[in-house]
Wavefront OBJ file of the C-alpha trace (Angstrom):
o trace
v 159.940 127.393 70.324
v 160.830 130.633 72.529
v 162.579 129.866 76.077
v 161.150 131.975 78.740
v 163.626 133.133 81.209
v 162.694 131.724 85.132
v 161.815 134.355 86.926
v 161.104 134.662 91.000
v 157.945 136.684 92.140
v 157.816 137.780 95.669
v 154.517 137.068 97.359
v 154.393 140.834 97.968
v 154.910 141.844 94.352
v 152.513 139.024 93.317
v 149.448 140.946 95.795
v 150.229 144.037 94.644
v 149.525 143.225 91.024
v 146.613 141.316 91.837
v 145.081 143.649 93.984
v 146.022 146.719 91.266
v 143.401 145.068 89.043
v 141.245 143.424 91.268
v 140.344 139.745 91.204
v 137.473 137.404 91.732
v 137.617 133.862 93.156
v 134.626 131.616 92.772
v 133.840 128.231 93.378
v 132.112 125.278 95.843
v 133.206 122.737 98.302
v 130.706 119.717 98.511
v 131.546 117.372 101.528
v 129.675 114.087 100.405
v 129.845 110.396 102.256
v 127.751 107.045 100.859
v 126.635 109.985 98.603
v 124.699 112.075 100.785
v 125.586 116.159 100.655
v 126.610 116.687 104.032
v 128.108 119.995 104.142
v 128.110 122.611 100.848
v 130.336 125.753 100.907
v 129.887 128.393 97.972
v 132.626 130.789 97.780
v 131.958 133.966 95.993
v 134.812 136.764 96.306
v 136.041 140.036 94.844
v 139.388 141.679 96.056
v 140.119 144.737 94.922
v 142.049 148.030 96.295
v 140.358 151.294 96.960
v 141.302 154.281 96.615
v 140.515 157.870 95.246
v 140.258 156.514 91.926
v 138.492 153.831 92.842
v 135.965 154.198 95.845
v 134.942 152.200 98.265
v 130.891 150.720 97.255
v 130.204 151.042 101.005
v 130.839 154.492 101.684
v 132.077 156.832 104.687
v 132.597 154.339 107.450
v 133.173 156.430 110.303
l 1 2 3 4 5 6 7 8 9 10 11 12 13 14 15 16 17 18 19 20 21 22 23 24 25 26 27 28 29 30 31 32 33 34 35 36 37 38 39 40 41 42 43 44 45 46 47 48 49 50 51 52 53 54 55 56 57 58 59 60 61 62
């Protein structure tokens, strides 16, 4: 068994690696009472950084 060293992330550091690779959150929020579906929330979302490399998919906004 290997011990892994604790080590602090800032917040900062944390969104820059996420956002250097992109990531996508996905999931659904059912508000429900005496079961009956009151209020449903789907969440779909990509978060990425754009640059040259990388362009933006909605073009020139100007």
């Amino acid at each position: 068994m290997t011990v892994i060293e604790r080590r602090e992330v800032a917040l900062v550091d944390l969104l820059d690696r996420l956002l250097a690779g992109g990531v996508v959150i996905t999931g659904d929020i059912t508000l429900r009472i005496a079961d009956v579906d009151l209020v449903r929330i789907d969440l779909n979302a990509l978060i990425s950084s754009v640059n040259d490399n990388v362009p933006s998919p909605f073009g020139e906004l100007t």
